[in-house]
Residue frames as a rotation matrix with the C-alpha (Angstrom) as fourth column:
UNK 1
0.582 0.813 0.000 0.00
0.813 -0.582 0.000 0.00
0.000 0.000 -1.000 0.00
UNK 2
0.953 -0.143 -0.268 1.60
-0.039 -0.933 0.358 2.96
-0.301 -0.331 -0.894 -0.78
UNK 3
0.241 -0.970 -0.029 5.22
-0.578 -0.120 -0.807 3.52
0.780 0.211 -0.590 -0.07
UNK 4
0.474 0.021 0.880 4.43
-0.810 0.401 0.427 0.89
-0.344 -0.916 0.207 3.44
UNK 5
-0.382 -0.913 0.144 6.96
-0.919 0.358 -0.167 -1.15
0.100 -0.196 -0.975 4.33
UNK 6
0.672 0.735 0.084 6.40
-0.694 0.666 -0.274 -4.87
-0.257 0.126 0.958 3.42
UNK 7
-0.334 -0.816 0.472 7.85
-0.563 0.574 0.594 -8.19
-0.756 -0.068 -0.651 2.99
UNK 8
-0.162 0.030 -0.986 8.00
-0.987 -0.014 0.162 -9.07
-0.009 0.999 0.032 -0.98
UNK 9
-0.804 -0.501 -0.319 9.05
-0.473 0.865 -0.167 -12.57
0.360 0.016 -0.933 -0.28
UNK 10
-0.896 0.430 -0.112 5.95
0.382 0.614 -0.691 -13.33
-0.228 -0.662 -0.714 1.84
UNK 11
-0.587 0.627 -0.511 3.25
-0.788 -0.588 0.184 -11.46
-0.185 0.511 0.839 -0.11
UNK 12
-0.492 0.292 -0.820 2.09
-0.354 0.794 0.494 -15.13
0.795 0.533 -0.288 -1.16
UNK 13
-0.823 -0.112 -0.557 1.75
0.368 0.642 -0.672 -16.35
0.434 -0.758 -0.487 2.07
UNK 14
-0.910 0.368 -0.191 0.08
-0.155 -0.728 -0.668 -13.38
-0.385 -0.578 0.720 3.41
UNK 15
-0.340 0.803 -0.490 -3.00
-0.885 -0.098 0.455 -14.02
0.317 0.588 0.744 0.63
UNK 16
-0.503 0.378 -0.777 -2.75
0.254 0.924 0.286 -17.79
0.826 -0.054 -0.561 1.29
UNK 17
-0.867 0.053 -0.496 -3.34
0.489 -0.099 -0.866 -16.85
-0.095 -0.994 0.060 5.33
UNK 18
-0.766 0.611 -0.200 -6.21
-0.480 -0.751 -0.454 -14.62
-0.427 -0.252 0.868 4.55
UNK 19
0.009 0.713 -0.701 -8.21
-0.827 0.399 0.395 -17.29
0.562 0.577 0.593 2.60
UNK 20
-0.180 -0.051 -0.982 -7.56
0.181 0.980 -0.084 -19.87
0.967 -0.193 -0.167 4.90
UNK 21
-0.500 0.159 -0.852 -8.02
0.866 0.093 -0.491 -18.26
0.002 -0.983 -0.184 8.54
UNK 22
0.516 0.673 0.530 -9.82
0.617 -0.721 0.315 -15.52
0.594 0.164 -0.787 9.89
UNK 23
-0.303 -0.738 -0.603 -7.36
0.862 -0.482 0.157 -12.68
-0.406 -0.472 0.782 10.43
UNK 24
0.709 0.581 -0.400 -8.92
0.484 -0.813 -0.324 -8.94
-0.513 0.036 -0.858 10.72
UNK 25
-0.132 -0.502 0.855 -7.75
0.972 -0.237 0.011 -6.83
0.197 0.832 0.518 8.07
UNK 26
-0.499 -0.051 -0.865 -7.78
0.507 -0.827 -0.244 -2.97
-0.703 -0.560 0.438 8.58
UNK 27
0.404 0.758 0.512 -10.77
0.898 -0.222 -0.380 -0.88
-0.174 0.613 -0.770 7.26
UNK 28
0.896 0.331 0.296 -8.99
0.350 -0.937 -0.014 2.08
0.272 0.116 -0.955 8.03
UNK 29
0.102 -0.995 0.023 -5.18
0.979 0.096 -0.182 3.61
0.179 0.041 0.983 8.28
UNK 30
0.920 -0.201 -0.335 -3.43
-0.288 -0.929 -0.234 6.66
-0.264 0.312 -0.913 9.16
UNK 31
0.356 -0.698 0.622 -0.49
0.881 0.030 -0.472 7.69
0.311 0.716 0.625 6.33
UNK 32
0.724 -0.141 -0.675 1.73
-0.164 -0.986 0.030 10.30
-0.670 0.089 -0.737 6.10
UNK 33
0.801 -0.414 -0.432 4.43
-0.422 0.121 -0.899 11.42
0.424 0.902 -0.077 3.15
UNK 34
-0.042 -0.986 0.163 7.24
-0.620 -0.103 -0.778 11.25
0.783 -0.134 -0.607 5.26
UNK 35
0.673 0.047 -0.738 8.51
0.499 0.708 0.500 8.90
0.546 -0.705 0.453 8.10
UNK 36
-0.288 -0.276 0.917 8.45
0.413 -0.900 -0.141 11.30
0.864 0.339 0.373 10.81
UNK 37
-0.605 0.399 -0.689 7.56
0.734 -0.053 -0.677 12.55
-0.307 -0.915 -0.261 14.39
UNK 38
-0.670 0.159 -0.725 6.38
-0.110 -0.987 -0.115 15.83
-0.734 0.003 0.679 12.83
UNK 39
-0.898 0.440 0.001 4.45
-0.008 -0.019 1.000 14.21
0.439 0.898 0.021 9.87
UNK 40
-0.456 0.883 -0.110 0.88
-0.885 -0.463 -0.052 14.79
-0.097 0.074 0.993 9.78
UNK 41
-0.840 0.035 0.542 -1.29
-0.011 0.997 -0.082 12.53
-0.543 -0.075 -0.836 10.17
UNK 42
-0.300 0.838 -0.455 -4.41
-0.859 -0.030 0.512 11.80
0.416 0.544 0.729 7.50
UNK 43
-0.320 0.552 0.769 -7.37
-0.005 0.811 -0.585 9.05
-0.947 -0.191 -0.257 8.59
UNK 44
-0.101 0.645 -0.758 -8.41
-0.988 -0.155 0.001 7.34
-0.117 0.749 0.652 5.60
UNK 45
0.888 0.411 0.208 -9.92
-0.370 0.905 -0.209 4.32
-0.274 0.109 0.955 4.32
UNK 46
-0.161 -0.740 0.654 -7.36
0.103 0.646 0.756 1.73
-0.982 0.189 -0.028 3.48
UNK 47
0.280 0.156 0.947 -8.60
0.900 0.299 -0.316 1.90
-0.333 0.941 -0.057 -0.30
UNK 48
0.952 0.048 0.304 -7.64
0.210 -0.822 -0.529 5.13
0.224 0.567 -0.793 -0.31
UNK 49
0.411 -0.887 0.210 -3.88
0.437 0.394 0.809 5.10
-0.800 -0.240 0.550 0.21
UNK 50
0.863 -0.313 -0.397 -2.18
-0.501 -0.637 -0.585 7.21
-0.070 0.704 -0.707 -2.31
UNK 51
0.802 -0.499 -0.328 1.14
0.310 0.818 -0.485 5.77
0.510 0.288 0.811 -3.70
UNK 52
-0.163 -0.881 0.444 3.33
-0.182 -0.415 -0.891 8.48
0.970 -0.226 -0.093 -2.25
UNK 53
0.418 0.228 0.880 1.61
-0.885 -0.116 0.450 8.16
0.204 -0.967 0.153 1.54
UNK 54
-0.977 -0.182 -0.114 3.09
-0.094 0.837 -0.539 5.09
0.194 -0.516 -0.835 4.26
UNK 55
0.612 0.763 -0.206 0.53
0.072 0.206 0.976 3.32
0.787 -0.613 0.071 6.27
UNK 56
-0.644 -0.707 0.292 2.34
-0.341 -0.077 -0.937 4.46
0.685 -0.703 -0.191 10.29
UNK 57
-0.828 0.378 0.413 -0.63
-0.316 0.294 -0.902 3.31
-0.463 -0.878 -0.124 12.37
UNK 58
-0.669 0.737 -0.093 -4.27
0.730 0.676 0.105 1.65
0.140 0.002 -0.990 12.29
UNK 59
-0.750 0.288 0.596 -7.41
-0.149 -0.951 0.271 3.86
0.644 0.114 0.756 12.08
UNK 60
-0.737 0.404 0.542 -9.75
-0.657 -0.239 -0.715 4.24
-0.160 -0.883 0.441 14.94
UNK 61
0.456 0.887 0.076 -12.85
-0.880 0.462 -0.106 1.96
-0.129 -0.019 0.991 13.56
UNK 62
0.137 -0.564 -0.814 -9.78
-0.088 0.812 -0.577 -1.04
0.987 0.151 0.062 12.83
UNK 63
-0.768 -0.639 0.044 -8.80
-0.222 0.201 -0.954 -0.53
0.601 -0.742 -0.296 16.64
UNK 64
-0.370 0.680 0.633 -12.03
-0.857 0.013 -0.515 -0.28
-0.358 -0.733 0.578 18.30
UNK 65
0.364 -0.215 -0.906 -12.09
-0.481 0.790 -0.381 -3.91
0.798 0.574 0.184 15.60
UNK 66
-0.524 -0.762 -0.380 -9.24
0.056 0.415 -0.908 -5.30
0.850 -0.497 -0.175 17.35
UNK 67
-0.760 0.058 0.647 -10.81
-0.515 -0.662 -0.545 -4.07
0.397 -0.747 0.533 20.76
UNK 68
0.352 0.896 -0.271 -14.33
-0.935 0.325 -0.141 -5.80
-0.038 0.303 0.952 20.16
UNK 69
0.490 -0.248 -0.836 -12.45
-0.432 0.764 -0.479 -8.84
0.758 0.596 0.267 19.16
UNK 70
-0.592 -0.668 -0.451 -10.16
0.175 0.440 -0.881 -9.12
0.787 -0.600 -0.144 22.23
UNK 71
-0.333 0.357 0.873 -12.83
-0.902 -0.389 -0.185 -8.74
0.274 -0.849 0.451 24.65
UNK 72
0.770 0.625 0.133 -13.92
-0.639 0.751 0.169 -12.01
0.006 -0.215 0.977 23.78
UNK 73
0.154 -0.893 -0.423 -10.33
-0.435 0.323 -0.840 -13.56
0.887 0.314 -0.339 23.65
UNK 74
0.973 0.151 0.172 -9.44
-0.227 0.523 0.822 -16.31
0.034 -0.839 0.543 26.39
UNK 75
0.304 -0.920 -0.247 -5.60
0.596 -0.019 0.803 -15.71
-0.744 -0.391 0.542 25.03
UNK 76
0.997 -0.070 -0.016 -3.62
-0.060 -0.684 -0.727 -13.10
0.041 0.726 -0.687 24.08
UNK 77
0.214 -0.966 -0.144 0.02
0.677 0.041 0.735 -12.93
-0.704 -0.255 0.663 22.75
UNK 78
0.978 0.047 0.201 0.71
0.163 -0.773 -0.613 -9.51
0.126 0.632 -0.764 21.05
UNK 79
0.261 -0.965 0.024 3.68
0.955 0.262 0.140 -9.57
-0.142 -0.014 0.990 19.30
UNK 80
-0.628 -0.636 -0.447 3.96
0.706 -0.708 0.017 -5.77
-0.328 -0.305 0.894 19.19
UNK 81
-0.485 0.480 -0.731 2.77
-0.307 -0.876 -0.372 -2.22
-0.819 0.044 0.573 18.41
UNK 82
0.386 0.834 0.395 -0.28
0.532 0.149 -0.833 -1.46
-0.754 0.532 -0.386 15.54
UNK 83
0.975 0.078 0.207 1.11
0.096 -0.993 -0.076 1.84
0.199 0.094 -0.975 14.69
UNK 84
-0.328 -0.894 0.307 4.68
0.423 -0.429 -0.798 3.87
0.845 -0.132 0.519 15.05
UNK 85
0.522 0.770 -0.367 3.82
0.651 -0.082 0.755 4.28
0.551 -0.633 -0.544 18.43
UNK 86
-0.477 -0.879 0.016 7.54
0.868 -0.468 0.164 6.07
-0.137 0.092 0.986 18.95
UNK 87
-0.897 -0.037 0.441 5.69
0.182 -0.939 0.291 8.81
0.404 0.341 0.849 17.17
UNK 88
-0.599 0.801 -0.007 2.48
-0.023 -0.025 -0.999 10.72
-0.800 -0.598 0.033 19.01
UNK 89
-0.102 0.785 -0.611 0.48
-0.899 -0.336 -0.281 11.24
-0.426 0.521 0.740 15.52
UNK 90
0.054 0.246 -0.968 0.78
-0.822 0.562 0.096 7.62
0.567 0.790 0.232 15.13
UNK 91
-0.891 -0.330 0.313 0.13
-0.414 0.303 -0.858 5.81
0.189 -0.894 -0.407 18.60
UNK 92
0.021 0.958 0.287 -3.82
-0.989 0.062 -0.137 5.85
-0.149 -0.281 0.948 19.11
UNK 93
0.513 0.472 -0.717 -4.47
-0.435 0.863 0.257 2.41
0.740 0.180 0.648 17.25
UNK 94
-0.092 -0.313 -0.945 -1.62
0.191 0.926 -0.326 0.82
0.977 -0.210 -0.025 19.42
UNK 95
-0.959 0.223 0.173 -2.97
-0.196 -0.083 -0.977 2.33
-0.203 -0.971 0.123 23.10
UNK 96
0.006 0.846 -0.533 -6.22
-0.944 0.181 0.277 1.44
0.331 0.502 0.799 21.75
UNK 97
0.313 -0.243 -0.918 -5.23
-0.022 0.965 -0.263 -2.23
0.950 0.102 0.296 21.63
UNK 98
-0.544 -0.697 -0.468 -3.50
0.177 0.449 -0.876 -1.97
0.821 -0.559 -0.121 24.57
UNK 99
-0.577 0.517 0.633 -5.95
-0.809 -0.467 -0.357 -0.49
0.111 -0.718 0.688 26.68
UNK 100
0.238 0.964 -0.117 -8.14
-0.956 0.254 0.149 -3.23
0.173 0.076 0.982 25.68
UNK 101
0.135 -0.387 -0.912 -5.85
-0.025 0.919 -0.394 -5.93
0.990 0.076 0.115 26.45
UNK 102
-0.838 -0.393 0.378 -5.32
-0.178 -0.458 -0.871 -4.38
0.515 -0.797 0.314 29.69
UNK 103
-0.236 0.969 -0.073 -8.69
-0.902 -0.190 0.388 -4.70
0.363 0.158 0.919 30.06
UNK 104
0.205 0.617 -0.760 -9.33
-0.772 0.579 0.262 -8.00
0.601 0.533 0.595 29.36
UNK 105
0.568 0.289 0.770 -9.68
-0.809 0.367 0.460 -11.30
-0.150 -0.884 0.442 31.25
UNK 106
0.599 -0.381 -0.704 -7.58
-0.490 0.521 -0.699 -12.90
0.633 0.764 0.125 28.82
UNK 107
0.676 -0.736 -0.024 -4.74
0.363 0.306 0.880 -15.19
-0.641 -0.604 0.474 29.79
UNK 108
0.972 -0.163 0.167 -1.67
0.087 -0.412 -0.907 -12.55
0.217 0.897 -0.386 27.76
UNK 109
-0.236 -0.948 -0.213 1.51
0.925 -0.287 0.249 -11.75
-0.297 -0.139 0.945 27.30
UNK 110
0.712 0.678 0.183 1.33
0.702 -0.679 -0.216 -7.91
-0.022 0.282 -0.959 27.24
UNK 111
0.321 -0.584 0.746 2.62
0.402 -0.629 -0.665 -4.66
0.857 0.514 0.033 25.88
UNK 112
-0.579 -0.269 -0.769 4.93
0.811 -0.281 -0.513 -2.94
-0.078 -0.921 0.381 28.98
UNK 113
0.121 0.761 -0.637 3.07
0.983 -0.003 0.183 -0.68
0.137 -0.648 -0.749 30.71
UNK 114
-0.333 -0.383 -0.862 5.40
0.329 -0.904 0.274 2.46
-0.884 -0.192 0.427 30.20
UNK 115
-0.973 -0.181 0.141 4.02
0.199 -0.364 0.910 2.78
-0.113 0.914 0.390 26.61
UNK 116
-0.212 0.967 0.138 0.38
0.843 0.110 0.526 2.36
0.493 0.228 -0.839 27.15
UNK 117
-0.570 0.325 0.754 0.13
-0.613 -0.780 -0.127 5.06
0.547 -0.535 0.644 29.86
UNK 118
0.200 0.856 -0.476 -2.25
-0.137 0.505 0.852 2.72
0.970 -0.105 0.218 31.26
UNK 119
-0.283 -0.479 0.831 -2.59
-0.926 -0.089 -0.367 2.08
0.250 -0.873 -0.418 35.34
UNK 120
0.617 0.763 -0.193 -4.21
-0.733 0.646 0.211 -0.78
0.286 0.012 0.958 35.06
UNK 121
0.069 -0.573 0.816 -2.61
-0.501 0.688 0.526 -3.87
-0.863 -0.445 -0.240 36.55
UNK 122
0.402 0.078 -0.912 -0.93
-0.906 0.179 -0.383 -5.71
0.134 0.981 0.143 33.92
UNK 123
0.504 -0.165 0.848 -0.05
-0.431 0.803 0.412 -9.65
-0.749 -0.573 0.333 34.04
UNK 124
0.382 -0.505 -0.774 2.38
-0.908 -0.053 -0.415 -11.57
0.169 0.861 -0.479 32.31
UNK 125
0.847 0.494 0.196 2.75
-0.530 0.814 0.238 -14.81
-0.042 -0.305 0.951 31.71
């Protein structure tokens, strides 16, 4: 999508995985031109991706997705961030997510606690 970073080699795989399991795809993305703390940040559909824009984070109706989805989760293992979470205009989707793992009754391995902001007791397995 775009000018987002991707792994050529596994493009196959990725299509095979999406016809064979059920793995949530993002409806929505924020992009910017540049990889950047200072870049702007546009919400737009995923179909709308321009060639010059990245994808740096999930968009707000994909996280509150994810969110919805892990409430009903009995395990979670999140291998990492949604989003350039490093950068503030491109964090939401992954404190989203994390809030909601935080949340959750799951049994998880979870994101550390200094990135979410979150006070919530967090458990690790």
């Amino acid at each position: 999508m775009g000018k987002s970073l991707y792994e050529a080699d596994l493009v196959d795989e990725a299509k095979r995985l999406l016809t064979t399991c059920n793995i949530p795809v993002p409806s929505d993305v924020r992009v910017a031109t540049e990889f950047s703390e200072t870049a702007p940040a546009t919400l737009k559909s995923v179909n709308d991706v321009k060639a010059d824009e990245q994808i740096l984070d999930i968009g707000d109706a994909s996280a509150q997705e994810l969110a919805e989805i892990l409430k009903n989760a009995k395990t979670i293992l999140w291998n990492g961030p949604v989003g350039v979470f490093e950068f503030p205009n491109f964090r939401k989707g992954t404190e989203i997510v994390a809030n909601a793992i935080a949340d959750s009754e799951a049994f998880s391995h979870r994101w550390r606690r200094r990135h979410s902001g979150s006070n919530r007791p967090v458990r690790h397995c």
